[in-house]
C-alpha positions as CSV (number, residue, x, y, z in Angstrom):
1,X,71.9,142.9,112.6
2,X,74.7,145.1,112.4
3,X,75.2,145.3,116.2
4,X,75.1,141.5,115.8
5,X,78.0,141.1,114.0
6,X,79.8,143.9,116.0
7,X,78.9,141.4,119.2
8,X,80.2,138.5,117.5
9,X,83.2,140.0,115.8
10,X,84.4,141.4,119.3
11,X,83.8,138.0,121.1
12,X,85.9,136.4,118.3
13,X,88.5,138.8,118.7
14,X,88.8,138.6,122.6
15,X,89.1,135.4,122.2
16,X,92.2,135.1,120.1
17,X,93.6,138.2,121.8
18,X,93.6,136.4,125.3
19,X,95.4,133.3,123.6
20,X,97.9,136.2,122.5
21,X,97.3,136.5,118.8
22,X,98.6,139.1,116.3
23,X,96.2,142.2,114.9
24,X,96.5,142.6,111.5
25,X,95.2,145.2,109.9
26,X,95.2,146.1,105.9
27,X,93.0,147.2,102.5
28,X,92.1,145.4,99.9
29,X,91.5,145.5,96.2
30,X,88.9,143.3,94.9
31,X,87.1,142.6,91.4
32,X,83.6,141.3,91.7
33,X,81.1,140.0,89.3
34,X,77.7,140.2,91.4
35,X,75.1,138.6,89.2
36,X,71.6,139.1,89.5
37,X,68.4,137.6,88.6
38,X,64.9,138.9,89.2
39,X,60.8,138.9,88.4
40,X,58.5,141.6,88.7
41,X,54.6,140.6,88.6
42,X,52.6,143.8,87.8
43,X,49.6,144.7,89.8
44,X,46.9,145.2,86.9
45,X,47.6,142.0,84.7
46,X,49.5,139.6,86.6
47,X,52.4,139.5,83.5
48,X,55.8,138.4,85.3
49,X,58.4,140.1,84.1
50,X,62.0,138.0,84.5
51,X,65.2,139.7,83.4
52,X,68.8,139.3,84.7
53,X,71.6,141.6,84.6
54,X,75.6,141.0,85.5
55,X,78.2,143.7,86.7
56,X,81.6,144.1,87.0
57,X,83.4,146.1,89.4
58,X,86.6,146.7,91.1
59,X,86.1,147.6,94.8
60,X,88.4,148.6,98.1
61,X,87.9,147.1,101.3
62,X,89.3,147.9,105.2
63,X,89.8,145.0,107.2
64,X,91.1,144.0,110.6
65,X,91.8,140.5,111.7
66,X,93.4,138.4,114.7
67,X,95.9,136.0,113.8
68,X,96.9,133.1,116.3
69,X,99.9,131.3,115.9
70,X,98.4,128.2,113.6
71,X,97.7,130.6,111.3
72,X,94.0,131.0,112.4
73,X,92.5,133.7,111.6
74,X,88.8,135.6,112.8
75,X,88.1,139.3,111.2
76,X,85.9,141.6,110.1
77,X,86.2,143.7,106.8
78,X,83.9,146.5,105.7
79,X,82.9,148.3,101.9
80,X,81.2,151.4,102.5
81,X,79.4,151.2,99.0
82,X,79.1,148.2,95.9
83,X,77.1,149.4,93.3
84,X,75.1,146.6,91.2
85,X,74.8,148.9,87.6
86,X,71.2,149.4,85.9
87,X,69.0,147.5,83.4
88,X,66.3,148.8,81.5
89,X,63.4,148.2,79.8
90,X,60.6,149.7,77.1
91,X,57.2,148.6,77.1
92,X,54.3,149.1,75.0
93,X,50.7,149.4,75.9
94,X,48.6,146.2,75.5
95,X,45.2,144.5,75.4
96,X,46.6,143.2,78.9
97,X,46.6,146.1,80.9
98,X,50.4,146.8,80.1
99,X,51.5,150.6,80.3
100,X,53.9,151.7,78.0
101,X,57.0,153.3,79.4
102,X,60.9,153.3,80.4
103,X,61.3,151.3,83.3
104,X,64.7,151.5,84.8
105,X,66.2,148.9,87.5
106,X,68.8,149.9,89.6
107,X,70.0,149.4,93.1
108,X,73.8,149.4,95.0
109,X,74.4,147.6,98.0
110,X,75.1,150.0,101.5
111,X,77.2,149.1,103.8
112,X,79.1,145.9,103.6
113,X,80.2,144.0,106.6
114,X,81.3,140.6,106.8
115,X,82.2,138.4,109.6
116,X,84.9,135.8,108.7
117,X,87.8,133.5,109.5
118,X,90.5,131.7,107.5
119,X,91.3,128.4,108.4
120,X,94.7,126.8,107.7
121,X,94.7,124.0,105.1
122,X,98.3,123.3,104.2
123,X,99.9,124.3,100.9
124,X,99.6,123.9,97.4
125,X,102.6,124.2,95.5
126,X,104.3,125.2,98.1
127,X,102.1,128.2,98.9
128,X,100.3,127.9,102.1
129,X,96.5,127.8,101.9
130,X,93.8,128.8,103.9
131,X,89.8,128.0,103.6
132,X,88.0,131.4,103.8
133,X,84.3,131.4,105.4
134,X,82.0,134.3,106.4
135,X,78.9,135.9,107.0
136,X,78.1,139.5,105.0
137,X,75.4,141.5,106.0
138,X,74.1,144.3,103.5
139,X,71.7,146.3,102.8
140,X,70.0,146.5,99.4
141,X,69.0,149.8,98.2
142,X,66.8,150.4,95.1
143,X,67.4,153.6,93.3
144,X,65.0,152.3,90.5
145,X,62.4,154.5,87.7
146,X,59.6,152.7,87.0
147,X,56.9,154.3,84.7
148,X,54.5,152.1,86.8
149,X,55.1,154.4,90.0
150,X,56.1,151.6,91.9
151,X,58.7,151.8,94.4
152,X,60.5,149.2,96.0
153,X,61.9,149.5,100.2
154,X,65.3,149.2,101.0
155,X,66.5,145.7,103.0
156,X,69.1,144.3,105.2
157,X,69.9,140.8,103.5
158,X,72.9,138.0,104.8
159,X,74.9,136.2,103.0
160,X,77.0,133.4,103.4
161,X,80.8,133.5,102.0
162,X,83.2,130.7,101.1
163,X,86.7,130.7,99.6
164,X,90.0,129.6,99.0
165,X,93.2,132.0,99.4
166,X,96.7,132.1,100.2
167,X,99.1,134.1,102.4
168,X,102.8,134.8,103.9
169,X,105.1,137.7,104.8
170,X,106.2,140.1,102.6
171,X,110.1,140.1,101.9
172,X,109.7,144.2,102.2
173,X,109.0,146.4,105.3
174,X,108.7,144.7,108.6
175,X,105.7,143.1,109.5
176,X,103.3,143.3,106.4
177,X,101.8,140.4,105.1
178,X,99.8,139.6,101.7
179,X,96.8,137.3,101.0
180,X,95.4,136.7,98.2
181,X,91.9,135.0,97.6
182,X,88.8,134.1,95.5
183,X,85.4,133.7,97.0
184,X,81.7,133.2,96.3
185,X,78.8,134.9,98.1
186,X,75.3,133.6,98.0
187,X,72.5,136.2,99.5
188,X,69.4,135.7,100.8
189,X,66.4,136.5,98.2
190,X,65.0,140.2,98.4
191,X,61.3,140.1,98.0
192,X,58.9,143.0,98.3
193,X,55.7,144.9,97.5
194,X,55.8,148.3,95.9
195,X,52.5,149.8,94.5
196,X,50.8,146.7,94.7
197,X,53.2,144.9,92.1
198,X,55.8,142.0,93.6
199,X,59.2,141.7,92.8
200,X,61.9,139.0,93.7
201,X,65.4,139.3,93.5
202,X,68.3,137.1,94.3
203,X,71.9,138.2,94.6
204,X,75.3,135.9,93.7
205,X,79.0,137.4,93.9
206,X,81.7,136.0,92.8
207,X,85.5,137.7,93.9
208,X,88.9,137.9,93.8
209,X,90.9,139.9,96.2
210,X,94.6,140.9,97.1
211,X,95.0,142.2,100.1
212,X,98.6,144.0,102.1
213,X,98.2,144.0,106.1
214,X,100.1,144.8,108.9
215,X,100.8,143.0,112.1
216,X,101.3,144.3,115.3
């Protein structure tokens, strides 16, 4: 998948580059909520367990983009590491076949790339807009501790990205740029089998970024 969205990125890119666009190239600061929900049905009774949990976290980004002369714009951004946070859980021992224990849900997602362009839109209050779409490809892995011995495989999921920013030159320093944005990310729904118990998990984040490039 990743080699996917390298081919796709580069194609974009060529693309823009032949029409002789502008590189622009920059970090970003972003807060996101990601919020999860999930179910876990054990392998002995059956007994779905639901549960969500919500995190907060502010997280860097590298991105490059091209820039044609509309204002169209086709990148690709990357985040090394977003962790998700933990939940937990005690249970007691039941008539049901219930073990009692800690059980401990935690996971980060690895390796974020996402695919995207900014389309112009005109301006609102005078700021010029842009309509932010992409594709995100992660991958989900579980660093849980469940008393149940389960363990759950790591997983490459996509998700699809849409948003709403602004942008312009900076009055400062020749050639840098800001944009600012908010977007929303649904993933696909992680599902898997660990010690004969099933678990399902879908993934929704919700950002807002500011970001300083440079062209060139």
């Amino acid at each position: 998948m990743k080699k996917l969205i390298t081919s796709i990125s580069s194609l974009l890119f060529l693309t823009l580059v032949s029409a002789k666009a502008e590189i622009g190239i920059g970090i970003s600061g972003a807060m996101h909520l990601i919020d999860g929900s999930g179910s876990e049905t054990t392998r002995t009774s059956g007994e779905v367990n639901s549960g969500s949990h919500d995190e907060l976290a502010t997280v860097p980004e590298m991105f490059i983009e091209a820039i044609s002369e509309n204002g169209l714009a086709i990148g690709i951004s990357y985040i090394p590491t977003r962790d998700m946070g933990s939940k937990s859980r005690t249970d007691v021992a039941d008539a049901t076949g219930r073990e009692a224990g800690t059980y401990t849900a935690k996971a980060e997602l690895d390796n974020v790339f996402k695919v995207y362009t900014d389309i112009p839109a005109g301006s609102i209050a005078g700021y010029p807009t842009y309509i932010h779409l992409g594709i995100q490809h992660v991958t989900l892995t579980t660093l849980e501790s469940l008393n149940s011995g389960a363990t759950y495989p790591n997983k490459d999921l996509l998700g699809a990205t849409v948003g709403l920013g602004t942008k312009g030159d900076l009055p400062f320093g020749n050639n840098l740029y800001y944009k600012g944005e908010v977007t929303y990310t649904n993933f696909e729904t992680y599902e898997a089998d660990g010690a004969g118990n099933k678990v399902s998990a879908d993934l929704e984040d919700y950002a807002a970024r500011l970001s300083i490039g440079y062209k060139f």
